[in-house]
N, C-alpha and C positions, 0 to 999 in steps of 0.2 A: 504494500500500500504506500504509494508514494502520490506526491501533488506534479501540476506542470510548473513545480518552483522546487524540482528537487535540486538541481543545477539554478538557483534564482543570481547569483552571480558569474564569480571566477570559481566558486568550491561549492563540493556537494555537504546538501546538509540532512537532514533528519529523512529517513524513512520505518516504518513497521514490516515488522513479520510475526507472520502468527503462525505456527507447526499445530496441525488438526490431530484429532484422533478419531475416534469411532463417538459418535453419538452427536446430539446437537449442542453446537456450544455458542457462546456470545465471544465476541472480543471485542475490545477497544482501543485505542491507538494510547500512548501514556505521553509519549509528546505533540503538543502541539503540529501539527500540519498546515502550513500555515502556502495559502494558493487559491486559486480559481476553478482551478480542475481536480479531482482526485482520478486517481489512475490503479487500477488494481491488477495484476495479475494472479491469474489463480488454475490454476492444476486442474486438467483432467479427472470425473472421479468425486471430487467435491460440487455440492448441493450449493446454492447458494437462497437461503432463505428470505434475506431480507440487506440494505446495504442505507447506511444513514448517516448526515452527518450532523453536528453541534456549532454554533456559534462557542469558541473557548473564550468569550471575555467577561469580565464584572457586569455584572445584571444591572447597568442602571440608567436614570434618567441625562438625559444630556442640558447641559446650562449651558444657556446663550446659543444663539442661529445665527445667521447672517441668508438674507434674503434679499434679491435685488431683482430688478428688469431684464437682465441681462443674462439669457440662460447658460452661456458657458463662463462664469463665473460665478454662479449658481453650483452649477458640476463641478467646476474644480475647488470651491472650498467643501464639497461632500467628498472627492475621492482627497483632499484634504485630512479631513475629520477623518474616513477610512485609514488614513497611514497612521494618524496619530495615535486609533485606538489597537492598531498592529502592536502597538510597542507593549501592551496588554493593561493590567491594573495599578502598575506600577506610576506611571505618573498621570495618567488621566482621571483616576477616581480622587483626590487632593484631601484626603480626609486621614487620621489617626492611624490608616493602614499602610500610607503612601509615605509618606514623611519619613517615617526610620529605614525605607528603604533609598530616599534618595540620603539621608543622612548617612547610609552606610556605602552610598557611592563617594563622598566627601571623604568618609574614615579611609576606605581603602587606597582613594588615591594618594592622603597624604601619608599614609603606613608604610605605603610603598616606594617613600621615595629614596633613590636610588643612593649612595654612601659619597657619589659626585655633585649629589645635590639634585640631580634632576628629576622630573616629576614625569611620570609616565602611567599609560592604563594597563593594568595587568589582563584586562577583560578582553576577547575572550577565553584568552588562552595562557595558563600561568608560567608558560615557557617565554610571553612577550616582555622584549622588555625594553624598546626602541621609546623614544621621545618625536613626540609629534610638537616642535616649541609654540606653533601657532597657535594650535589645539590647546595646548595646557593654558598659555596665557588669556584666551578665551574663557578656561576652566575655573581659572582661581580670581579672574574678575567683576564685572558689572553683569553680564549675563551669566555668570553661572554661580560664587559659590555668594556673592553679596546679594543676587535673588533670590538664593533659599534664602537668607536670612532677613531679609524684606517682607519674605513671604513669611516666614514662621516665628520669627524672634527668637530662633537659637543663637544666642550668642555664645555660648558653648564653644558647637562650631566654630565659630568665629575663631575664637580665642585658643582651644585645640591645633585649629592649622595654620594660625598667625605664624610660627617659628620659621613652618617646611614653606609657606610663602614667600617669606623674607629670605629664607636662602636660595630659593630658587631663582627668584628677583636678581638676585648677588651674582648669578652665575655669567650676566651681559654685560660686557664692557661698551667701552663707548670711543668713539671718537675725537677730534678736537673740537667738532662744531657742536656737539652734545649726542647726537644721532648713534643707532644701535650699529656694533659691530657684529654682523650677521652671524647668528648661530644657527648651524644646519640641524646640531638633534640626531637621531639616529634616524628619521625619515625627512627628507629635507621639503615638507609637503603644505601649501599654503591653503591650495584649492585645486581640484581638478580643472583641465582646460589648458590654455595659451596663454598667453600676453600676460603673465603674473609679475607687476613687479615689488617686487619683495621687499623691499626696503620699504616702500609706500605702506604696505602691510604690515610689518616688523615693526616699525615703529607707531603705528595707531595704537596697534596691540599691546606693544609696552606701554604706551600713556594712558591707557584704560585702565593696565595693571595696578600702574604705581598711585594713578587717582584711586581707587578703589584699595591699595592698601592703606592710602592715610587715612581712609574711614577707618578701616581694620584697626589700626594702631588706636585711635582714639579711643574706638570702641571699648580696647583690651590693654589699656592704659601704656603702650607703647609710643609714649607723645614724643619723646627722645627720638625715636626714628624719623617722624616727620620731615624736620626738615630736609633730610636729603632725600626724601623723595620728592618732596616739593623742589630741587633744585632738579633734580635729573626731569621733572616735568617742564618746568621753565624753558629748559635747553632744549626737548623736542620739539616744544612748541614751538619758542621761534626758527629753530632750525627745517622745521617741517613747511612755515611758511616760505626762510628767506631760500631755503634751498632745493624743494620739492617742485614749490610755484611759481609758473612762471609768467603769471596773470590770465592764464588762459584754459589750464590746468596742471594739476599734479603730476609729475614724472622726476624720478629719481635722475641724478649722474649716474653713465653710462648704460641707462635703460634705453633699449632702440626698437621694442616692440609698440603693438598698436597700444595706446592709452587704455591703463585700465581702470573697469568701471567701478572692481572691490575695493579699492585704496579711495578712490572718488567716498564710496559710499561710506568706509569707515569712520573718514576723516570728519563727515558730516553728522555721524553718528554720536561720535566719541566728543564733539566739539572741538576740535581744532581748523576745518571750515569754519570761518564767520559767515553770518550774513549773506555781508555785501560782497560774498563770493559763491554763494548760490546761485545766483543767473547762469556762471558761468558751469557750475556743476552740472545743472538742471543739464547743459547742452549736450557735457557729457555724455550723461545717462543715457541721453537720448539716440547717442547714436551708438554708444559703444555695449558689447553685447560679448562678454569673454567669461564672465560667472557660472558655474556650474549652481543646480538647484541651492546647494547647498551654502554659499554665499552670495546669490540671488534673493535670499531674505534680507538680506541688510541693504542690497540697494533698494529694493523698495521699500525697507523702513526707512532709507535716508530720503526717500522721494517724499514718502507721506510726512516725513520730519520739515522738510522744505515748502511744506505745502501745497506739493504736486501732486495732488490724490490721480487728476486725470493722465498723467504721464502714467501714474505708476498702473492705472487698470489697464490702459494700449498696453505697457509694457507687458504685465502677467498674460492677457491676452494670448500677446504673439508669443511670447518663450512657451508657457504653456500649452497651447492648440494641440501639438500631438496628444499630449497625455488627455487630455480635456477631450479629443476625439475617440481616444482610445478605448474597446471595449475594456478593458482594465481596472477595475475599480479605485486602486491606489495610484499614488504618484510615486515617480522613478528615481534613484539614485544619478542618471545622468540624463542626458536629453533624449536620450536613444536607449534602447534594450540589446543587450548582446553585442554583438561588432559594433553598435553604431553607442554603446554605452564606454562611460570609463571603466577599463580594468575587468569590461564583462559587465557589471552594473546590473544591481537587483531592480526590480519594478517595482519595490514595496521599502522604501527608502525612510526614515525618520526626520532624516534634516531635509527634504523637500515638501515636508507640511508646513515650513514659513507661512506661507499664502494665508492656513489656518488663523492663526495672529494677526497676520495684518491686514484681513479683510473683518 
């Protein structure tokens, strides 16, 4: 018994077997199957009485809709909502049974961090032990561990992974104009796609870090550390304006690909964009299209942050339309399934229900 998502990426995952005997029996699958199709093969010989399947998620009501005039924007925040409840009860049900399990995603990453200091996911496999630095600095900032605590007022937390933060923060040197001295990590991976330029990246990512750890420190009576993170903040900022910008937009020294739109959007995100530098954003966005799903949420949270709602609906629009056309219910890890996917690329993807949030 396997699904048409046994192969759902580059690797095979879950299938059943069930060895019969003489008489009538039941079985049922003990993990999850998780697909559109199920597929059975079955022996000569054997009866087949009866064959059925189960929704595996928490039995509950759903808060909040999004409903509009527009039918494929309609679809794609349901096969939206589809990816989101794939991820199962763990973070979509927000109640007394969900929290200590995302508290134990907090504990383990910082349990785990490495004797060089650096922070990496052990999950899914306890043999992993590679550093993704864009991923973690994303991990331990604004969107990830200072919104659990937004969210639930564990300061605990907070104050638990303040150490393995601060050292991991410790581990990027810098330049003479203040700017990050690129660290590759054990996967050197910003976003799937083209035209990544990294430094534009790298350092949004660190200014999110280091603003989000001087809450940390406050918080957890570490007022002593402040100021030098307030001073390594200082120096990207202006260095991200006097040396990224060149009035028209953001691009590193010695980047020679097309402009990209992640660094555009982060900078808008994180506030190092001002203002009176969003027209020039907005034109950006507008043309440039190098995001995979997966950091295509944040240009269009910088769109909606700019006050471009109608840029950013064209935009989901058109990037989305495949999936939105697709018999498929969820949305995809890359634009494409299979050869036309990154790395092979599941069609049942978690960071491409952005769309979810910001419609």
């Amino acid at each position: 018994m396997r699904t048409d998502n046994y192969k759902g990426g580059s690797e095979y995952n879950f299938r059943s077997e069930y060895i019969t005997k003489e008489g009538v029996q039941e079985f049922e699958s003990f993990p999850y199957l998780n697909g559109h199709w199920v597929i059975y093969r079955i022996p000569s010989g054997v009866e087949i009485l009866d064959l059925r399947y189960r929704e595996s998620r928490y039995d509950t009501d759903f808060v909040g809709a999004f409903e509009c005039n527009d039918p494929s924007l309609n679809s794609l925040w349901l096969k939206a909502r589809n990816t989101m409840i794939l991820m199962n009860q763990i973070f979509y049900t927000c109640d007394d049974r969900a929290i200590p399990l995302i508290r134990k995603a907090i504990d383990n990453l910082i349990d785990w961090q490495r004797a060089d200091g650096a922070l990496y996911s052990p999950v899914p496999a306890g043999s992993w032990h590679d550093e993704l630095p864009m991923q973690m600095l994303l991990s331990i900032g604004e969107k990830g561990f200072w919104n659990y605590y937004q969210q639930t007022g564990d300061r605990e937390a907070i104050a638990r992974s303040y150490a393995a933060i601060s050292r991991y923060l410790a581990l990027w040197n810098f330049d003479e104009n203040g700017l990050a001295i690129h660290r590759a990590g054990g996967w050197d991976w910003g976003d799937w796609g083209e035209n990544i330029d990294m430094p534009l990246m790298e350092n949004a990512l660190l200014y999110q870090a280091f603003r989000t750890a001087i809450l940390m420190a406050r918080l957890t009576g570490h007022e002593a550390d402040v100021a030098g993170y307030e001073a390594k903040l200082q120096r990207i900022e202006a260095s991200y304006q006097n040396i990224f910008w060149n009035g028209r937009e953001y691009r590193s020294p010695g980047y020679t690909g097309q402009t990209d739109d992640r660094g555009h959007a982060l900078a808008v995100i994180f506030g190092l964009a001002k203002p009176d530098q969003w027209p020039a954003i907005h034109e950006v966005l507008q043309r440039e299209f190098h995001s995979s799903p997966y950091m295509e949420k944040f240009v269009l949270e910088a769109l909606f942050q700019m006050n471009q709602a109608p840029t950013a609906y064209a935009r989901m629009k058109s990037r989305y339309a495949k999936m939105v056309e697709s018999p498929l219910s969820t949305l995809w890890e890359g634009w494409g399934i299979g050869p036309e996917g990154y790395g092979g690329g599941s069609y049942n993807h978690g960071w491409a229900g952005g769309d979810f949030s910001c419609l």
